[in-house]
PyMOL commands that place a pseudoatom at each C-alpha (Angstrom):
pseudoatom trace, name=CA, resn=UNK, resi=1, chain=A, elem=C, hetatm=0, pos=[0.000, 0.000, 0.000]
pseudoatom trace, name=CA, resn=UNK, resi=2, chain=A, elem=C, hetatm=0, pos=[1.124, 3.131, -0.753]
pseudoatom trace, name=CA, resn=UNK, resi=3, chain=A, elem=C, hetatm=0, pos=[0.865, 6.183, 1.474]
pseudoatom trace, name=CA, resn=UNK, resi=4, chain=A, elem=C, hetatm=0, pos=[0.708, 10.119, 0.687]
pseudoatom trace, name=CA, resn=UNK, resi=5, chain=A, elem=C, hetatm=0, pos=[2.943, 12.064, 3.192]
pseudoatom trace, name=CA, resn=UNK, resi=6, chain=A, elem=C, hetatm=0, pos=[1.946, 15.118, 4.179]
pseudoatom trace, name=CA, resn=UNK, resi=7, chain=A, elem=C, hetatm=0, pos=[3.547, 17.245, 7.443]
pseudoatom trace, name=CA, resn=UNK, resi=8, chain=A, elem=C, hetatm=0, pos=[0.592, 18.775, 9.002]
pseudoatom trace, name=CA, resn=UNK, resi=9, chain=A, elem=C, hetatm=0, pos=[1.349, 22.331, 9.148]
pseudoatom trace, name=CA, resn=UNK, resi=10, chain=A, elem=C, hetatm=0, pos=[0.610, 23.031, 13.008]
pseudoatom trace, name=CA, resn=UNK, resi=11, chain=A, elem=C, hetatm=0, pos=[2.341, 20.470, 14.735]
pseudoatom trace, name=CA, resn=UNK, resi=12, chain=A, elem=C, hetatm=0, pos=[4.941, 19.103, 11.703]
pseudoatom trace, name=CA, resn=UNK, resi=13, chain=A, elem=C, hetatm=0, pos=[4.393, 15.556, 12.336]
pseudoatom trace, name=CA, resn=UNK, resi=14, chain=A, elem=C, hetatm=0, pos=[3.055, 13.444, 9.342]
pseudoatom trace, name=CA, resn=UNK, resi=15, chain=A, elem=C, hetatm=0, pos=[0.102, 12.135, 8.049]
pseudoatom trace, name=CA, resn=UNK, resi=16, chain=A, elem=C, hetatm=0, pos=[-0.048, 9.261, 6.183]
pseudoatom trace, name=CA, resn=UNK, resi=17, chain=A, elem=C, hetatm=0, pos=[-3.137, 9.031, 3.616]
pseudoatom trace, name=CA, resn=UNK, resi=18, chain=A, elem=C, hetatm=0, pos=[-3.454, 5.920, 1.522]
pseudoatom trace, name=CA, resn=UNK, resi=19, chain=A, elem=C, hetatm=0, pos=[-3.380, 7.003, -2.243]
pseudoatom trace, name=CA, resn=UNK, resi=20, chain=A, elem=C, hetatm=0, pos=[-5.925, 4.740, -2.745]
pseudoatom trace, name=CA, resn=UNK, resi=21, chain=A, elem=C, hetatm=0, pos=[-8.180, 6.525, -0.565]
pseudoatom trace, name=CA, resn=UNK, resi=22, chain=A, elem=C, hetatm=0, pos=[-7.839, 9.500, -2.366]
pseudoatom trace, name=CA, resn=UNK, resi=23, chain=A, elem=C, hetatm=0, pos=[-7.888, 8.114, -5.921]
pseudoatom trace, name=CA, resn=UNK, resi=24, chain=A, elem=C, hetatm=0, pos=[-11.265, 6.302, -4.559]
pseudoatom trace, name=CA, resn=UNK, resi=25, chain=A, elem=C, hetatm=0, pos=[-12.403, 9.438, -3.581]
pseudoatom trace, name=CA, resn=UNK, resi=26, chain=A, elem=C, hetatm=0, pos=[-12.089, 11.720, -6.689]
pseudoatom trace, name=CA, resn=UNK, resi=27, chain=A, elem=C, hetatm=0, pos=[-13.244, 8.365, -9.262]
pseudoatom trace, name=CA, resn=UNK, resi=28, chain=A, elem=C, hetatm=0, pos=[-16.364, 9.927, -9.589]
pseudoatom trace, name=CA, resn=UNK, resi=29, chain=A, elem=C, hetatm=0, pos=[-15.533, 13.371, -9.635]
pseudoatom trace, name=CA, resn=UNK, resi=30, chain=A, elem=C, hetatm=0, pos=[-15.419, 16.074, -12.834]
pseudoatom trace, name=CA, resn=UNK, resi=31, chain=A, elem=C, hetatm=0, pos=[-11.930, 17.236, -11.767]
pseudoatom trace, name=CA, resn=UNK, resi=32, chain=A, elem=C, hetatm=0, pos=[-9.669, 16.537, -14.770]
pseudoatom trace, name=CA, resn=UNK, resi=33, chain=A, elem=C, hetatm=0, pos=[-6.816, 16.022, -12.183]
pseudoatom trace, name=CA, resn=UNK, resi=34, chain=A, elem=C, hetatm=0, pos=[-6.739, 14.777, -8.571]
pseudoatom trace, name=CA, resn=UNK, resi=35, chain=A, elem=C, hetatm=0, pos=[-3.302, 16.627, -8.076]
pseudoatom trace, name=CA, resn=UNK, resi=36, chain=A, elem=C, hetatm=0, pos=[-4.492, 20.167, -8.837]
pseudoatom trace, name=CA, resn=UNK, resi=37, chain=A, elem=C, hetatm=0, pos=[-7.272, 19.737, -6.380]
pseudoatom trace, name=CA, resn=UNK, resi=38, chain=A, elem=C, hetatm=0, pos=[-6.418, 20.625, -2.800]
pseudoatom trace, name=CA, resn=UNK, resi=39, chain=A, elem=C, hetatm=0, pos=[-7.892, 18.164, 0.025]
pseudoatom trace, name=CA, resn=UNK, resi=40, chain=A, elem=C, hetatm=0, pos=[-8.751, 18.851, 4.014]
pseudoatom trace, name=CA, resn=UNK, resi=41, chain=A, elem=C, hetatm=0, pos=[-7.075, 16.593, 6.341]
pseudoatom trace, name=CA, resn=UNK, resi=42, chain=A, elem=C, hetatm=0, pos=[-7.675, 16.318, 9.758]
pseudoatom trace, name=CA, resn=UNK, resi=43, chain=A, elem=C, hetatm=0, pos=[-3.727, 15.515, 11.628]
pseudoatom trace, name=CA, resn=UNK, resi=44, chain=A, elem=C, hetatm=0, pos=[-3.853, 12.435, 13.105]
pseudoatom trace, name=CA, resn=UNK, resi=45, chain=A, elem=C, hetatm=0, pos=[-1.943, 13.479, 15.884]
pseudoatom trace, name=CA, resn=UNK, resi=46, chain=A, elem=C, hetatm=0, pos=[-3.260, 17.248, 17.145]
pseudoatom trace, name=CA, resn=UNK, resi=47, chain=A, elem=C, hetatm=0, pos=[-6.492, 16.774, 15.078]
pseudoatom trace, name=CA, resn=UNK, resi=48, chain=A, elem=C, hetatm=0, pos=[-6.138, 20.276, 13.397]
pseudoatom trace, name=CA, resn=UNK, resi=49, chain=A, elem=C, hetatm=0, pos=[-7.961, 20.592, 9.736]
pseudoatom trace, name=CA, resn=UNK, resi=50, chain=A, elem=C, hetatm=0, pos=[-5.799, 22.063, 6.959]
pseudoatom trace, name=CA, resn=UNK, resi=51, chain=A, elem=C, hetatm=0, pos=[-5.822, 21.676, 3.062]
pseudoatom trace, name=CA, resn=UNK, resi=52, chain=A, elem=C, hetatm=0, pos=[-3.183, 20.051, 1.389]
pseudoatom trace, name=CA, resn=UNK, resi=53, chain=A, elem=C, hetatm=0, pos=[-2.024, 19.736, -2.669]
pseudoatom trace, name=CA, resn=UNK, resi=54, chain=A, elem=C, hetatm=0, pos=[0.448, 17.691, -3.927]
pseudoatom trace, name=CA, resn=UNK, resi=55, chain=A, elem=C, hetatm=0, pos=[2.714, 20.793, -3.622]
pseudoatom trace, name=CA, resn=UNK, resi=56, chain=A, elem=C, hetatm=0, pos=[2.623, 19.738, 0.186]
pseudoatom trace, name=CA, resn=UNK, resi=57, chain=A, elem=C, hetatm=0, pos=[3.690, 16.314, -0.568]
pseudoatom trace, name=CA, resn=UNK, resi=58, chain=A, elem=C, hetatm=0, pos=[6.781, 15.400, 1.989]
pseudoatom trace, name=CA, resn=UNK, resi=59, chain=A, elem=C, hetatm=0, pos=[6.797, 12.313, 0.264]
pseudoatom trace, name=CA, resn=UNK, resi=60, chain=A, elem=C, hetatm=0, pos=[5.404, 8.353, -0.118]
pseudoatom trace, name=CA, resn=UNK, resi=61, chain=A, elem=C, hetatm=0, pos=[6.058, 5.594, 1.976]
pseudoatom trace, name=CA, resn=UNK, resi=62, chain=A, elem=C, hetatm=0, pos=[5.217, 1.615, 1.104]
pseudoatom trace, name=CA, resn=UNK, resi=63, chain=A, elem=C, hetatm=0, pos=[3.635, -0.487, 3.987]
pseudoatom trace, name=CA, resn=UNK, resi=64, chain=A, elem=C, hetatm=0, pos=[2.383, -3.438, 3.808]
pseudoatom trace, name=CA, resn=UNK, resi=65, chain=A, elem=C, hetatm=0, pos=[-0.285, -3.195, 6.832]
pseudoatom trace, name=CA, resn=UNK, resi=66, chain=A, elem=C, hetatm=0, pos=[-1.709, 0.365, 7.578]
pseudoatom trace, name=CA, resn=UNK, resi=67, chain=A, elem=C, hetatm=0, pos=[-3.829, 0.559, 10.828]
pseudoatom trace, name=CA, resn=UNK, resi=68, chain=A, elem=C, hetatm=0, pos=[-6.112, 4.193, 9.881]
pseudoatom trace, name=CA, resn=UNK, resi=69, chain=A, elem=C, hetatm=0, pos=[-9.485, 4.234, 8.511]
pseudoatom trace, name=CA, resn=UNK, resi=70, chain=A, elem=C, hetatm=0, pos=[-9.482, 7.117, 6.890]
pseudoatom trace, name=CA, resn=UNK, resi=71, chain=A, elem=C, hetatm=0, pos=[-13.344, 8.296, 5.161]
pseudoatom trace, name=CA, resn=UNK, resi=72, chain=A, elem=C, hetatm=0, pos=[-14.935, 11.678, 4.305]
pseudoatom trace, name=CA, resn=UNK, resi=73, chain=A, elem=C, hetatm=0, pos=[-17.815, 12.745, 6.086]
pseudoatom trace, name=CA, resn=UNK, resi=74, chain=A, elem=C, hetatm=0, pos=[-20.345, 14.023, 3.764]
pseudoatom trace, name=CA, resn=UNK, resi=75, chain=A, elem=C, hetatm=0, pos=[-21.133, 16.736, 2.346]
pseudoatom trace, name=CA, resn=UNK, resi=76, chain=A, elem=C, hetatm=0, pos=[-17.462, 17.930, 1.462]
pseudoatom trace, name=CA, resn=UNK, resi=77, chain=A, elem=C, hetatm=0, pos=[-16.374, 21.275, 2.564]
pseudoatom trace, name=CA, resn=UNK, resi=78, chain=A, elem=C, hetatm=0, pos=[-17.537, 24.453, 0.791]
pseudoatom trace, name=CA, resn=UNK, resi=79, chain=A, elem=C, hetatm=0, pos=[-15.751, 27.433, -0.446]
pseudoatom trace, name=CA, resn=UNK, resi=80, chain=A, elem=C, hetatm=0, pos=[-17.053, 30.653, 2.398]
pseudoatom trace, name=CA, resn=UNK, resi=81, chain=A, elem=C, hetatm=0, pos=[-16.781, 32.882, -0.698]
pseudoatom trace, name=CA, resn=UNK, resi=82, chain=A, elem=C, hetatm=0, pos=[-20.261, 33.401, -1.947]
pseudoatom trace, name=CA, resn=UNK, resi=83, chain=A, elem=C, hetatm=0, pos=[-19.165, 33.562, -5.940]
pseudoatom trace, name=CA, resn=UNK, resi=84, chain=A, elem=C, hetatm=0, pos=[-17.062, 30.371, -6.206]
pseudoatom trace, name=CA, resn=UNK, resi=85, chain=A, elem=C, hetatm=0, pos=[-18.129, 27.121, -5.889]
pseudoatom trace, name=CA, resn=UNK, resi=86, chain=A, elem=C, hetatm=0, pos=[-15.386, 25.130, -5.012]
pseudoatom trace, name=CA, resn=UNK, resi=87, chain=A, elem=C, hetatm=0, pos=[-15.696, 21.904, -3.131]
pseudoatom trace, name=CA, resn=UNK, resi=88, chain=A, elem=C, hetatm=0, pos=[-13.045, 20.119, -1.341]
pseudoatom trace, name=CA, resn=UNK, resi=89, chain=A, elem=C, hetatm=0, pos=[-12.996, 16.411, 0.630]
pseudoatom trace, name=CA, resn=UNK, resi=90, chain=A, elem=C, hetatm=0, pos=[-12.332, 16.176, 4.230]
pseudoatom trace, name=CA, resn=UNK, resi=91, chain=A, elem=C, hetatm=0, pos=[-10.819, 13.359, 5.061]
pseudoatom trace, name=CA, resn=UNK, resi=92, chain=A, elem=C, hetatm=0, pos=[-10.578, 12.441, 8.467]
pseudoatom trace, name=CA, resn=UNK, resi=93, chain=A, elem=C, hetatm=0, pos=[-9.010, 8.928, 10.465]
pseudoatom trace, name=CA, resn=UNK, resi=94, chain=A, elem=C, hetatm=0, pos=[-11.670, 7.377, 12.405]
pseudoatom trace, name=CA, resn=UNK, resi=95, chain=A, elem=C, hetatm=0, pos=[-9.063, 5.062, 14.367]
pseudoatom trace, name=CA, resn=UNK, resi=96, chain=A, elem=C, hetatm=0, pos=[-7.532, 8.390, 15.608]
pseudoatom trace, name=CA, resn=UNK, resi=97, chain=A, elem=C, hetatm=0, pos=[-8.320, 8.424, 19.564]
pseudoatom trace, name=CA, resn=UNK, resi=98, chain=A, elem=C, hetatm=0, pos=[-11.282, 10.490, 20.839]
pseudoatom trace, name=CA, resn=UNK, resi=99, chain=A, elem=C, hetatm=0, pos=[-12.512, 11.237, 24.001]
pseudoatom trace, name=CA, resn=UNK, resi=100, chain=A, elem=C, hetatm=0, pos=[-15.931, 9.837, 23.908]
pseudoatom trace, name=CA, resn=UNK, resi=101, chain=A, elem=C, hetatm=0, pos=[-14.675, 7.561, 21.426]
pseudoatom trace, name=CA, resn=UNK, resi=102, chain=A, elem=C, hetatm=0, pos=[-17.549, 7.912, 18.632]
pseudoatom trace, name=CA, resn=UNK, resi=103, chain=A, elem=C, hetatm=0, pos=[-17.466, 9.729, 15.155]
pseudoatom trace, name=CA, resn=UNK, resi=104, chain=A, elem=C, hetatm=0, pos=[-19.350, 12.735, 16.155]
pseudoatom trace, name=CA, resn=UNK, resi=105, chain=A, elem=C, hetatm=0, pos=[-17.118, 13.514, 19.063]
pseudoatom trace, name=CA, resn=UNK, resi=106, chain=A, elem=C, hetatm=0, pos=[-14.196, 13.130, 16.862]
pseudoatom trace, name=CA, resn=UNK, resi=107, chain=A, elem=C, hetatm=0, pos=[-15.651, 15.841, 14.175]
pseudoatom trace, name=CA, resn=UNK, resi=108, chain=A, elem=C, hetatm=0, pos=[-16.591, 17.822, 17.265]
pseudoatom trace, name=CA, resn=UNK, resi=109, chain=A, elem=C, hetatm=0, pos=[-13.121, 18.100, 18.837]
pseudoatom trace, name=CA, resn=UNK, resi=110, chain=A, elem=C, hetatm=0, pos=[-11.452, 19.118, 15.131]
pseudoatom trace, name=CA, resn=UNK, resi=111, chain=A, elem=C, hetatm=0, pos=[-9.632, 22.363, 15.420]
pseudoatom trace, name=CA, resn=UNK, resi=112, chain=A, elem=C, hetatm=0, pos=[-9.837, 24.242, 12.306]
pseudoatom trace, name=CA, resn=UNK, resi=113, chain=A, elem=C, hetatm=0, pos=[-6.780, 25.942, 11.172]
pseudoatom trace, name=CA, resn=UNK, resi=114, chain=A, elem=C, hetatm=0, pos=[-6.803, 27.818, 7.572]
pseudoatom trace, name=CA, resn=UNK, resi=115, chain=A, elem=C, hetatm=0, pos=[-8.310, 24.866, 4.711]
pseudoatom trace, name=CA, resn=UNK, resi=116, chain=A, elem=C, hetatm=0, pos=[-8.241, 27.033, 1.640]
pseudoatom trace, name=CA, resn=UNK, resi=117, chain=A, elem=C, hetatm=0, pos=[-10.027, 25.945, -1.952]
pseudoatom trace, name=CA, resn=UNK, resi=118, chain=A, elem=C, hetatm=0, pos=[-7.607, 25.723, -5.099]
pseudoatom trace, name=CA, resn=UNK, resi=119, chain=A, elem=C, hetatm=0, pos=[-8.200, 29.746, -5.400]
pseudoatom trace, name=CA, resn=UNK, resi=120, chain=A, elem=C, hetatm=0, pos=[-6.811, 30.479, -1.971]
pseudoatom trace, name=CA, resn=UNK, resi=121, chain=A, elem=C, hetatm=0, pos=[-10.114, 31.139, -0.534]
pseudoatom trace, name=CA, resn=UNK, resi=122, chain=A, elem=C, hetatm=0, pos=[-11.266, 30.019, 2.892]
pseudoatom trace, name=CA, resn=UNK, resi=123, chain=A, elem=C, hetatm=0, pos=[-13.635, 27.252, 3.608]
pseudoatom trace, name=CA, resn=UNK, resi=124, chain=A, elem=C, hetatm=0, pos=[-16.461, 27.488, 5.204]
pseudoatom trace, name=CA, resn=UNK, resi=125, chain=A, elem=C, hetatm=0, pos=[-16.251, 25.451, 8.830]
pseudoatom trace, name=CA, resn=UNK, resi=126, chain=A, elem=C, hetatm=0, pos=[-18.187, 22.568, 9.206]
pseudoatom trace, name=CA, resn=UNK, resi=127, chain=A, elem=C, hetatm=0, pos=[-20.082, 22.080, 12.726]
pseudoatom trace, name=CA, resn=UNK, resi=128, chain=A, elem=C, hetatm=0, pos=[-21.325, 18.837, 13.788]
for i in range(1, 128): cmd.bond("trace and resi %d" % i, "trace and resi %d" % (i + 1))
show_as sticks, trace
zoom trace
């Protein structure tokens, strides 16, 4: 399996997304390129939401087990500028611990940092 390897960009540690996982995720999509698309990924590690590009790639790495169970809650993540329409995924690791240890507690305790569509405008927040 191979993994995308992205630093987060509060805390610097990495977070490993499964290129299938995001190749599954943009099959059915109209964007002519998965790479020119930014994404939303939640670290792992200090659970803070920021949008990544291939740009922000730190590199691959080949496993042959991976333990996360990474999904995207639906509906994606909307541009907060009223003109553009931009969508983008969010793709979060439901193995990543929680408090109350259920999905909705997870999405609750995300701390937003700056996720930005492919035109460098913000995203609207999501609250569960």
């Amino acid at each position: 399996m191979v993994l995308n390897c992205y630093l987060c960009k509060r805390c610097g540690e990495p977070i490993l997304l499964p290129l299938e996982t995001l190749q599954q995720t943009f099959e059915f999509q109209d964007h002519p390129s998965k790479d020119t698309y930014p994404v939303a990924v939640a670290c792992t590690h200090c659970m803070t939401v920021e949008s990544y590009t291939e740009a922000d790639l730190a590199g691959f790495e080949e496993v042959s087990n991976h333990s996360h169970n990474w999904d995207v809650p639906e509906p994606w993540l909307k541009c907060a500028e009223a003109v553009c329409r931009e969508e983008m995924p969010l793709f979060v690791d439901w193995s990543a611990p929680s408090a109350a240890g259920t999905k909705l507690s997870l999405l609750r305790g995300l701390k937003w940092g700056n996720p930005q569509c492919r035109f460098g405008h913000e995203t609207a927040k999501r609250m569960w």
